[in-house]
C-alpha positions as CSV (number, residue, x, y, z in Angstrom):
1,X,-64.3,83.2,25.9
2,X,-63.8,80.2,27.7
3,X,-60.7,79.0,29.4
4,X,-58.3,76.6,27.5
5,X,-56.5,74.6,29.4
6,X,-53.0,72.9,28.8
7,X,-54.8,69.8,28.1
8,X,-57.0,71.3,25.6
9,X,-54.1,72.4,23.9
10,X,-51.9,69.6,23.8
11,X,-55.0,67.9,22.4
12,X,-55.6,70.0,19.6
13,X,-51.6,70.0,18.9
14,X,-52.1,66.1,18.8
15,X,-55.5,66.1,16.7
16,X,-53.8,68.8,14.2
17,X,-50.5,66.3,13.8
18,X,-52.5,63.5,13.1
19,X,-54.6,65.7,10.2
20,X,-50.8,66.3,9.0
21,X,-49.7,63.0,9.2
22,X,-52.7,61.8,6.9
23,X,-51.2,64.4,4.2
24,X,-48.4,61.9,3.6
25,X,-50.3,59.9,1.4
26,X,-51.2,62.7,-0.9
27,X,-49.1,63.6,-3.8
28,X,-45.8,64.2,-3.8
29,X,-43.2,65.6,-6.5
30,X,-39.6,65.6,-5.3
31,X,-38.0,65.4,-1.6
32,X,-34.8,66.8,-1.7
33,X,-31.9,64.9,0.4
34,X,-28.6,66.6,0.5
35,X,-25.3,64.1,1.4
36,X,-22.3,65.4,1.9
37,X,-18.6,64.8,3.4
38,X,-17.7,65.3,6.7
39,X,-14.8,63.8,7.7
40,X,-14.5,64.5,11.5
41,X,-15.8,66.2,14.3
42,X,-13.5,69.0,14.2
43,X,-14.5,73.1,14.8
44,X,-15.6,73.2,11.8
45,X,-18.5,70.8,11.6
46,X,-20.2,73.9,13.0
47,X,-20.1,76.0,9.8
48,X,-20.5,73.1,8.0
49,X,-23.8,72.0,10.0
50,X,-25.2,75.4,9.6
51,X,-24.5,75.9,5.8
52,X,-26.6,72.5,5.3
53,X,-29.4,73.2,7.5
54,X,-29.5,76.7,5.8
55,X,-29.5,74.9,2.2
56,X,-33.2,73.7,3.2
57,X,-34.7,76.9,4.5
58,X,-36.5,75.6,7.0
59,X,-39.0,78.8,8.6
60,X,-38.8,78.1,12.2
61,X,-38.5,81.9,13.6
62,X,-40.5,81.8,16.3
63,X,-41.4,78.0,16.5
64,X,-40.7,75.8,18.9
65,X,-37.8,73.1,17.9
66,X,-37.1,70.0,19.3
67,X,-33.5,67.6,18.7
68,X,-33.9,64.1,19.2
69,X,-30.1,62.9,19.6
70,X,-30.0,58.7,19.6
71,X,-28.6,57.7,23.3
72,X,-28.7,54.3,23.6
73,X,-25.4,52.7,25.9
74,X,-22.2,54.3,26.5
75,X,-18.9,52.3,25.8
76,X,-16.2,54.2,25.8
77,X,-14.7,52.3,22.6
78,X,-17.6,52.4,20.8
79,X,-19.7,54.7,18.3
80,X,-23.0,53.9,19.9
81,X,-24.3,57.3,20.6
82,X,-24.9,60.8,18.5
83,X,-21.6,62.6,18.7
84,X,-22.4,65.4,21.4
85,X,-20.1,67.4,19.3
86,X,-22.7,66.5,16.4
87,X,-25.5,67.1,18.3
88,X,-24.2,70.4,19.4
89,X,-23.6,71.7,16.0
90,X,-27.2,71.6,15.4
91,X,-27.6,73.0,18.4
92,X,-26.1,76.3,17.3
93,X,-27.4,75.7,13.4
94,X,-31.3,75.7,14.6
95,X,-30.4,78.6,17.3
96,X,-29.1,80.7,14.5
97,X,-33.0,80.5,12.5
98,X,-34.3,82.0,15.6
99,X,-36.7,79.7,17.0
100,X,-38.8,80.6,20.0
101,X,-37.7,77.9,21.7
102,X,-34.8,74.7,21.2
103,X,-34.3,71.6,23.3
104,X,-32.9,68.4,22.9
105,X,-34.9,65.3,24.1
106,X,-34.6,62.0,24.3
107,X,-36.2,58.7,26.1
108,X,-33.6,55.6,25.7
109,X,-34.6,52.5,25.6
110,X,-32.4,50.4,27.9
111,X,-31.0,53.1,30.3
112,X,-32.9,55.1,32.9
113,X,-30.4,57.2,34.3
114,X,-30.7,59.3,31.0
115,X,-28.8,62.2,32.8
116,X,-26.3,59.8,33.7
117,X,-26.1,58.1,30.3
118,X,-25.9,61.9,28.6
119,X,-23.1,62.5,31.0
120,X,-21.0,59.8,30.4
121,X,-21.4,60.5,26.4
122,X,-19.9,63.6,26.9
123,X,-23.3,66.0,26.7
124,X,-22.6,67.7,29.5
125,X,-18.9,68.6,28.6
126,X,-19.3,69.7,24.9
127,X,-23.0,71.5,25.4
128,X,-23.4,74.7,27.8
129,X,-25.7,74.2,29.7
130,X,-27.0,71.2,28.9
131,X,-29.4,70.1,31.6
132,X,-31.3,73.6,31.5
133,X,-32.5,72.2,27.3
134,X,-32.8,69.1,27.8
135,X,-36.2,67.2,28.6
136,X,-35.9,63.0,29.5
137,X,-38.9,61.8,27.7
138,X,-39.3,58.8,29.2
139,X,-40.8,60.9,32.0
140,X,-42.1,63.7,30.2
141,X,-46.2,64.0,30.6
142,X,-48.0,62.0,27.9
143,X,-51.4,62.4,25.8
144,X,-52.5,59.6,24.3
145,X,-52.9,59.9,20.4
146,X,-54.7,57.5,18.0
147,X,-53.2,56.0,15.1
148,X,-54.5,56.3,12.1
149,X,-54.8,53.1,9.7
150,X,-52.0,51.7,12.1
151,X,-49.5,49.2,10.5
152,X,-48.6,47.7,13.8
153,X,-51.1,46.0,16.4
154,X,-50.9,49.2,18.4
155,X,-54.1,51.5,18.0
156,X,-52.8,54.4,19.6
157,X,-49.5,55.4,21.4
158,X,-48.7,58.3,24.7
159,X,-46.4,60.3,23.7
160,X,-44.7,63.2,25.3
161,X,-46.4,66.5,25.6
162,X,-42.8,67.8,24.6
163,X,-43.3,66.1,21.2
164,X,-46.8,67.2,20.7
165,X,-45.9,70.5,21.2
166,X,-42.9,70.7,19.2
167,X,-43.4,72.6,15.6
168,X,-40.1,70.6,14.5
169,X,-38.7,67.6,15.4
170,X,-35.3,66.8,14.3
171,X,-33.9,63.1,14.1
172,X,-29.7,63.0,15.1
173,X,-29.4,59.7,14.6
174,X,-25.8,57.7,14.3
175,X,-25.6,55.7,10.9
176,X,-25.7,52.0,12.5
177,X,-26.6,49.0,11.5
178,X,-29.0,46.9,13.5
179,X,-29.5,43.1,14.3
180,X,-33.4,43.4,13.9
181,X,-34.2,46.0,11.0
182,X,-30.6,45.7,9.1
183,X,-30.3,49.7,9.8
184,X,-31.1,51.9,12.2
185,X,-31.5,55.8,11.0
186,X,-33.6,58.9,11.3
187,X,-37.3,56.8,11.6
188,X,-36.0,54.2,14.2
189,X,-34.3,56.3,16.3
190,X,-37.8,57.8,16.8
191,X,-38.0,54.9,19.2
192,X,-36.7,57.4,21.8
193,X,-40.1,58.9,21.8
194,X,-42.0,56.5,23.3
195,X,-41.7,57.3,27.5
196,X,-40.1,54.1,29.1
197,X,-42.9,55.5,32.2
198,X,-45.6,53.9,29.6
199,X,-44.2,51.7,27.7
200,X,-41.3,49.8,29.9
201,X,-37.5,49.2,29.0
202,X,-36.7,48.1,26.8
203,X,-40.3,49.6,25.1
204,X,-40.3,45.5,24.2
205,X,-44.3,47.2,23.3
206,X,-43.5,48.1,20.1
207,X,-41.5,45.0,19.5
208,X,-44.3,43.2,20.2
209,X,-46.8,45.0,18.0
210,X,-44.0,44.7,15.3
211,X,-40.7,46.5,15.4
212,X,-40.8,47.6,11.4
213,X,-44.5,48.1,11.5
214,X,-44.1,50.1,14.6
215,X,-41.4,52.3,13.1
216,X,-43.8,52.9,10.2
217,X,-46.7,54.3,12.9
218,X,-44.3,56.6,14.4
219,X,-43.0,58.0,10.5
220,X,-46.9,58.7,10.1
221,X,-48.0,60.1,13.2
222,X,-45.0,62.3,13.7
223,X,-44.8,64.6,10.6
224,X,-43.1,67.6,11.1
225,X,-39.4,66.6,10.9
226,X,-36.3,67.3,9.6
227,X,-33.0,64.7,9.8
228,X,-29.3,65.3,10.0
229,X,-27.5,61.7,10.6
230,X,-24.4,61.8,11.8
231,X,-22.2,58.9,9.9
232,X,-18.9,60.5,10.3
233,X,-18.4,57.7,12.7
234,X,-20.9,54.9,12.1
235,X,-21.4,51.8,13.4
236,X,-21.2,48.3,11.6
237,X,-21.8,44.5,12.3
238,X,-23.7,43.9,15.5
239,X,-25.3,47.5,16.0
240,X,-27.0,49.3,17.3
241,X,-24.7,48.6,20.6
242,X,-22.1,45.6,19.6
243,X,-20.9,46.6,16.6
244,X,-17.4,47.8,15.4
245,X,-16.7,51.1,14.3
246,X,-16.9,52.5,10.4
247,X,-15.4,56.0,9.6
248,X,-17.9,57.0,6.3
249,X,-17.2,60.8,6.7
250,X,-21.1,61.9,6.0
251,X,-23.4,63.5,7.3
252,X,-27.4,63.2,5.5
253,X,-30.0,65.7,5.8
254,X,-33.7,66.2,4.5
255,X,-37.5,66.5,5.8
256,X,-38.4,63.2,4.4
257,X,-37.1,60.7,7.0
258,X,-37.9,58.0,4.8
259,X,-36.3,59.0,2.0
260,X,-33.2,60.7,4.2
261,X,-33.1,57.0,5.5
262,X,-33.2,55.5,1.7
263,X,-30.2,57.4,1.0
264,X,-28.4,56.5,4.0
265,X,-28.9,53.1,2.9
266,X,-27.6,53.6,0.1
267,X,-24.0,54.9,1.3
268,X,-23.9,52.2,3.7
269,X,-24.6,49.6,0.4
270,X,-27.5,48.7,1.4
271,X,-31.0,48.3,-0.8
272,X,-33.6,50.5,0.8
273,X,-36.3,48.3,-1.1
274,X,-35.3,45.6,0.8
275,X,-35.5,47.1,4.1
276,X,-39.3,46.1,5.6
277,X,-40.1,49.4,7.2
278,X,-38.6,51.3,4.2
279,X,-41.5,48.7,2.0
280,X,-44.0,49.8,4.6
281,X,-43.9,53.5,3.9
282,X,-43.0,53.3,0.3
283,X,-46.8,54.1,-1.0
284,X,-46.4,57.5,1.2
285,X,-43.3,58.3,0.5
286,X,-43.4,58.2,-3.5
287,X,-41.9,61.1,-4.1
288,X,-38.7,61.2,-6.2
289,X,-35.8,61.2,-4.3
290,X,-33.7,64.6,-5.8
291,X,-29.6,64.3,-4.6
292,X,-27.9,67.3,-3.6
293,X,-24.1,67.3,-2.4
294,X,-22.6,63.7,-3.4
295,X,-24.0,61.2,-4.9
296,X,-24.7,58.2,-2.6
297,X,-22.4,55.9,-5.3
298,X,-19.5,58.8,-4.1
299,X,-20.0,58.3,-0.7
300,X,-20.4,54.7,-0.5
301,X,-19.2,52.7,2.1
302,X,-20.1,49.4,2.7
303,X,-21.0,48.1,6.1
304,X,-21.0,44.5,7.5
305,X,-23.9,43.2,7.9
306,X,-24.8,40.1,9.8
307,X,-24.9,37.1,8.2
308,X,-29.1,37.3,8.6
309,X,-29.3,40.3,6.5
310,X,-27.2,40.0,3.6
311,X,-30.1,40.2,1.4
312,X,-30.1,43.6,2.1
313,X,-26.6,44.2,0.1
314,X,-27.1,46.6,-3.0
C-alpha cells in the first residue's frame, strides 16, 4: 500500500467537501431552526447552551469539531465580539458529545495580533486553557480548493488545513448589523476563514470579487456546519465595529446557516428576501424553514439600520 501523505489527505478532505457542498442544491424538505431566550450571560447559559445543541442531535463522537467565534476589534464599551462566556458554553456543549477532537479558530480581518485581540476580549480569562485549543487561521497552512459554479469573481480560495479537516464547523457569530450587507451572521462571519497570510487585511479580496457573492462561495464550499448566534447582546446601527449596543436576549441555532441567518433576520426586523447574499443562496436553500422555541414575531427586536438599508425593514 502506498504512503499517504498529509497533503494527500487534506486534498481528499477538500475534494470530498466540495462533492458535499454540491448536495445543497438537491432537494430539501424542512431545516429546522430553533430560537430561543436568553437573557444574559449568566452560569446558566451553560445548561442552557447544552440543552439546545442536544435538541439537534448532532453525531460528532469521535469527529473532529471546529468553533469559529467572530473576533473582529475590541472596545471595551462595545458588543463587537462573540461573548467568551458564549463561546465557552459551546465549548463545554460540543465537549459533552464526545468529539475526538474540539478547537476554536479564528482569522480576523483587521487585527493580526489575534492572541492579543482574544486576550483583550476576555478569552483567555473565561476559557481554561485557551491558547492550547485554539488555532489563528490567518496563519494556519492552506490548500487551495476550487469553487464550484462560483458566484463571486474568485475561482478558487486557500483555506486552512484546520477547516479542511474539520468534520464540523460551528459559526458563533454576534447578531450585528453591518454597513455593507445590512447584517452580519453565521455565513459572514465565515469571513474569518480566509488566512489574512493569503489574502491580506482586511481580506479587501473578497470585497473585491464581491462581498455578498463571496459570502455565498463560502456557504457552498463549506458545508458541514452548525450555528449558534449569540444576540443576547447585539449590535445595532454602524456594525459590525461602530455600532451601539441592543440587548435582544436570543440566542439561534440550526445546520442551515442560511436559513439560521433568515431567522435571525427576522428577530432583528429585517426581510431576509431582501438581503443580497440571503437572494444568492435562496435556490439552495429552499427548504422550509420549521421554528422551534419562539417564534421570530416573539422575539422580535428591531435594530437600527443605516439610513442606506432601510429597505431591508420587514
Amino acid at each position: 500500500m502506498s504512503r499517504i501523505t498529509r497533503r494527500d489527505w487534506v486534498a481528499g478532505v477538500a475534494g470530498a467537501a466540495l462533492l458535499q457542498s454540491c448536495s445543497r442544491s438537491g432537494p430539501k424538505t424542512e431545516t429546522p431552526v430553533c430560537a430561543v431566550r436568553m437573557p444574559e450571560y449568566s452560569a446558566g447559559i451553560y445548561e442552557e447552551v447544552r440543552r439546545l445543541v442536544s435538541q439537534f442531535q448532532l453525531d460528532v463522537r469521535g469527529k473532529n469539531v471546529v468553533l469559529k467565534p467572530n473576533l473582529v476589534e475590541y472596545d471595551p464599551a462595545a458588543p463587537i465580539n462573540t461573548h467568551p462566556v458564549f463561546v465557552h458554553a459551546a465549548l463545554e456543549a460540543f465537549r459533552s458529545l464526545a468529539p475526538a477532537s474540539i478547537r476554536i479558530a479564528e482569522g480576523p480581518g483587521h487585527r493580526r495580533g489575534t492572541l492579543d485581540l482574544a486576550d483583550a476580549a476576555g478569552y483567555f480569562r473565561v476559557i481554561p486553557r485557551f491558547e492550547e485549543i485554539f488555532t489563528d487561521l490567518n496563519l494556519d497552512d492552506t490548500t487551495e480548493v476550487k469553487i464550484p459554479q462560483p458566484r463571486s469573481k474568485l475561482k478558487s480560495l486557500y483555506l486552512p488545513n484546520t477547516i479542511l479537516g474539520a468534520d464540523l464547523i460551528v459559526s458563533l457569530p454576534k447578531m450585528k448589523t453591518h454597513h455593507w450587507v445590512g447584517a452580519t451572521l453565521s455565513m459572514k462571519n465565515f469571513f474569518g476563514l480566509v488566512p489574512g497570510a493569503v489574502y491580506g487585511w482586511p481580506k479587501n479580496v473578497l470585497h473585491w470579487a464581491g462581498i455578498h457573492e463571496s459570502i455565498a462561495d463560502l456557504y457552498r464550499l463549506v458545508p458541514k456546519t452548525f450555528a449558534l448566534v449569540d444576540g443576547i447582546h447585539g449590535m445595532e446601527g454602524n456594525g459590525p465595529i461602530q455600532g451601539s449596543l441592543k440587548t435582544a436576549g436570543v440566542v439561534v441555532a440550526g445546520s442551515d446557516l442560511a436559513a439560521v441567518d433568515a431567522t435571525c433576520c427576522r428577530v432583528m426586523a429585517i426581510d431576509p428576501s431582501q438581503v443580497e447574499y440571503l437572494q444568492l443562496v435562496s435556490a439552495e436553500n429552499a427548504s422550509r424553514i420549521v421554528q422551534t422555541g419562539e417564534s421570530p414575531q416573539a422575539l422580535r427586536t428591531p435594530f437600527a439600520l443605516l439610513k442606506q438599508f432601510e429597505h431591508l425593514r420587514l
